[in-house]
Each structure stands twice: as structure tokens, then as C-alpha cells.
C-alpha positions, -999 to 999 in steps of 0.1 A, spaced: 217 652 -449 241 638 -471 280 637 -466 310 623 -478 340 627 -452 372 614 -464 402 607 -442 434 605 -467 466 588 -450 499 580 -457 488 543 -468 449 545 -470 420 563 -471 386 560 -453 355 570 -472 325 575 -447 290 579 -463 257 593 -447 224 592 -467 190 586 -457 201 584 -421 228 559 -427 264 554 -426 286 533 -447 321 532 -454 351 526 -479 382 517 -480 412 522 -507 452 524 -506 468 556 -511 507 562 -512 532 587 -525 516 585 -558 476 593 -547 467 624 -566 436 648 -570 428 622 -604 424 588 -584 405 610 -552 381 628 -586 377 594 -598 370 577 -564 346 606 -554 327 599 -587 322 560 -580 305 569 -547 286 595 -563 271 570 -594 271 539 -564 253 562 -538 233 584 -563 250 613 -543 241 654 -556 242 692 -540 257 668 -507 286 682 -485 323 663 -490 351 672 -462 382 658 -468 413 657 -445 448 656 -449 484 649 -433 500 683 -439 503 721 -434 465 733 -445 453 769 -446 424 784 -463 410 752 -475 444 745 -491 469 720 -484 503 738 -484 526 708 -483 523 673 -473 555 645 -469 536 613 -466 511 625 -497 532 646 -521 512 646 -553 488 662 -533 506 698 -523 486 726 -536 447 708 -532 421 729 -530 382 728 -536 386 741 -569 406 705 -580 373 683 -569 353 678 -601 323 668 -577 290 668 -570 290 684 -537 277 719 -527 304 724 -501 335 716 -497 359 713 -467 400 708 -468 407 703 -433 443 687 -413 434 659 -404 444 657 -366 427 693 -360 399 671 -378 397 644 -352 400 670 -324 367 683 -332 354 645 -326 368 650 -289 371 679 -276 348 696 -246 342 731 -242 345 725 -199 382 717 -205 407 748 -209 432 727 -227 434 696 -243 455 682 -266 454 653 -297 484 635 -305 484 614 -338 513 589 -340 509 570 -375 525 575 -409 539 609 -394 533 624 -361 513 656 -356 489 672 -325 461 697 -324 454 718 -296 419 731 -281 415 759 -255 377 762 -239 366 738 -269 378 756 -294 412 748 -317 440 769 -314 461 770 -345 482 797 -339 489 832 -358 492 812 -395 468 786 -387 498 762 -386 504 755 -348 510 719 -333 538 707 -354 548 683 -327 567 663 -348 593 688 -357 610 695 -329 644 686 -328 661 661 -300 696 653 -297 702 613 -290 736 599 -286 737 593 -327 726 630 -332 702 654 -334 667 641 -353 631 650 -352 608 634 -333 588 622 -365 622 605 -374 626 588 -342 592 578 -335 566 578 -364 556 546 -380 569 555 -410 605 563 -395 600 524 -376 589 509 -406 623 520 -425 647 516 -399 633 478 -395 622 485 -355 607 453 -342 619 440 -312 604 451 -279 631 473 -265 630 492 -300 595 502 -297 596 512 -265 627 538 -272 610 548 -302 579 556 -281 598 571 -252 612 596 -276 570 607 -285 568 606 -249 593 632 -240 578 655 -266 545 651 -248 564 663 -212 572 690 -230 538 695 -244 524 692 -207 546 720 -193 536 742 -216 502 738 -219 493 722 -186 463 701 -201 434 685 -188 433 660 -213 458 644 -238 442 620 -263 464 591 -277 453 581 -314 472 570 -342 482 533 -355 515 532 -335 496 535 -302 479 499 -310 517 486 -302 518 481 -266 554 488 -263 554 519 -281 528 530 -253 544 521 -225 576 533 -236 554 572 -242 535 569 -207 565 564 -189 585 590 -204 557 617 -199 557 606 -161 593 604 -156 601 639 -180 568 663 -171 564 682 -144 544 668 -115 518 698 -108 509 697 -144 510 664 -150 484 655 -119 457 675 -137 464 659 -166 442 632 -177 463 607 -206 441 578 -228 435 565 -262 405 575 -284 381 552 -286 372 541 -323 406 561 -340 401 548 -371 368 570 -375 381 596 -357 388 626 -381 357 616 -399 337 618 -370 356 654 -369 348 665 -404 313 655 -400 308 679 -367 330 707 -386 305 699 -419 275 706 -394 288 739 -384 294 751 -416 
């Protein structure tokens, strides 16, 4: 079967190809300036390169998506408002999925009644699964982690801008004891997280949990801010392979459809 999945960050994108029972992949910037043109023009280039036709293409996003449609998206703005019907492709289907609810289909297990995927990158963002299944609330738009609000001695802020790369990146964070708050205030989120949804499993993935500071500092603040009953049934690690993680998603959600 033939497939294109495409995961489109804040600051680049990964192509993933699979034809004649292989996989290859491709990699390009991206920005606040990537639009549908450069994705069209991209998507045709693979399509010449790979002689690619009637194939499926899933593509995810950093943003509010619903209905195939991405609603809004901070880190990619000149993409608000994508839908299928702005691909000029050659694909038969066509998925527009988020792209941490992507990489949740890559590990979740149908044994566990609650898991939970936590993206720290660009932005932050988390996807939850009950019995193997997401859960995206009444409007599809549930898991907005990085949102919620948190008072600190300078004022109140959102964790995405106390703790997301791109929050660190413009606030210059680089010494050790930075990234180590900045992860402790993820990490406090996540206590929440575990109260409410008392999880077997929390998966790590994201760029920002590469630093080692940054994921010390969230470990410890889960231990020290959760509470203990929860907490001991919860298993906490990084996914394995993140950077093919919402591909490897869109490619199980590409086989369902």
C-alpha cells in the first residue's frame, strides 16, 4: 500500500514514504510562513520522485483539528483553515489529524484504561486514551495541557509559556538550573494530569525531553506534586523513536480508515 504521512512542526516537517513495501523519508524546514502552496508543491515532488497515484496521504498538525480541519494553529499560522479540499494531490484519501492524538495511536494499548501522551517541543500539547481508544472530549478538542494557567512569583503564565521550547528559546534559557524550572513547571501540570486521570501510563515525547535537565526537573515535580495512590500505578518513560512517532500514528489511523 502506498502512503505518504506527513508530520508538520513548528520548525520542520517529516515526510515518511511507503511503496513496494518500503519506507523512506524527507525532511524540509517549515516556520511561520509554511503554507498549503510550499506543502502542494512538496507533496508533488514526492509524487513525480516516487511515481506516487490513487495512494493515501495523512498529514498532522500542531493545533486545534476537527473534522479533518485545522481550526487554528500558533506555531504554523498560514495554515489555519486546512482542509483536504486545499491538497491539489494525487492521493485517494486524505487525513488531517493533531498531531499528538497522531502519535498516541503509535502507543497506546487497549489493556490500559488510561494513558496519556505529552508532547513538549515547539508548543506543549497531550492526548489522552481510555481502553485504547482516544478521548477528545465533547468538541473533539480535549488535552489542551498547555493552557492551563499557573501563577509563579512574576505572575500568572501558561504552561506553554513557561515550559515549551519555543517559550525557552526566546527567553534565552540555558543554564542548568533554567531548564530544570522550566521542566518542573511541565511537571506540575502532569501531577495534575495524574490526579485526574489516575494513568497507567504517561509517555514523554517531544524535543525538550532530549535535555536532561528539563527531565529531571518534570520527574521530580510529578513525584513531589501527584498524589501517591495514583502516582504508584502510574508507569512514566520516553517514547522510543519520537521523531517517527505521529507518523507511525497516522500510518495505523491510515490502516483503519
Amino acid at each position: 500500500m502506498q502512503k505518504i504521512t506527513v508530520d508538520i512542526g513548528g520548525t520542520k516537517a517529516l515526510f515518511q514514504i511507503s511503496f513496494d513495501g518500503r519506507t523512506e523519508q524527507y525532511k524540509i524546514l517549515t516556520g511561520e510562513g509554511f503554507n498549503a502552496t510550499v506543502l502542494n508543491q512538496q507533496l508533488s515532488e514526492l509524487e513525480s520522485d516516487y511515481g506516487l497515484t490513487g495512494y493515501q496521504l495523512a498529514i498532522a498538525v500542531p493545533g486545534l483539528v476537527r473534522d479533518n480541519t485545522l481550526l487554528t494553529s500558533k506555531s504554523l499560522p498560514c495554515l489555519n483553515g486546512l482542509t483536504a479540499e486545499h491538497l491539489a494531490t494525487e492521493a485517494a484519501n486524505v487525513i488531517i489529524y493533531n498531531d499528538i492524538d497522531a502519535g498516541m495511536q503509535a502507543v497506546c494499548d487497549p489493556k490500559h484504561t488510561s494513558e496519556l501522551l505529552v508532547m513538549a517541543g515547539t508548543g506543549i500539547g497531550m492526548s489522552i486514551a481510555l481502553n485504547g481508544k482516544p478521548f477528545s472530549g465533547a468538541s473533539g478538542l480535549a488535552g489542551e495541557l498547555g493552557h492551563c494557567r499557573v501563577m509563579t512569583e512574576s505572575g500568572e503564565f501558561s504552561l506553554e509559556q513557561l515550559a515549551s521550547g519555543d517559550s525557552i528559546r526566546t527567553r534565552d534559557l540555558k543554564t542548568p538550573a533554567q531548564l530544570y524550572r522550566a521542566g518542573s513547571y511541565l511537571g506540575m501540570g502532569l501531577a495534575w494530569a495524574v490526579n485526574l486521570f489516575n494513568p497507567n501510563r504517561i509517555w514523554l515525547a517531544g524535543g525538550m525531553m532530549n535535555n536532561p535537565d528539563y527531565y529531571k526537573g518534570c520527574i521530580n515535580a510529578i513525584n513531589e506534586m501527584a498524589l501517591p495512590d495514583p502516582l504508584s500505578e502510574t508507569q512514566i518513560g520516553r517514547v522510543d523513536d519520537m521523531e517517527t512517532l505521529v507518523c507511525r500514528g497516522l500510518s495505523v489511523l491510515l490502516d483503519r480508515s
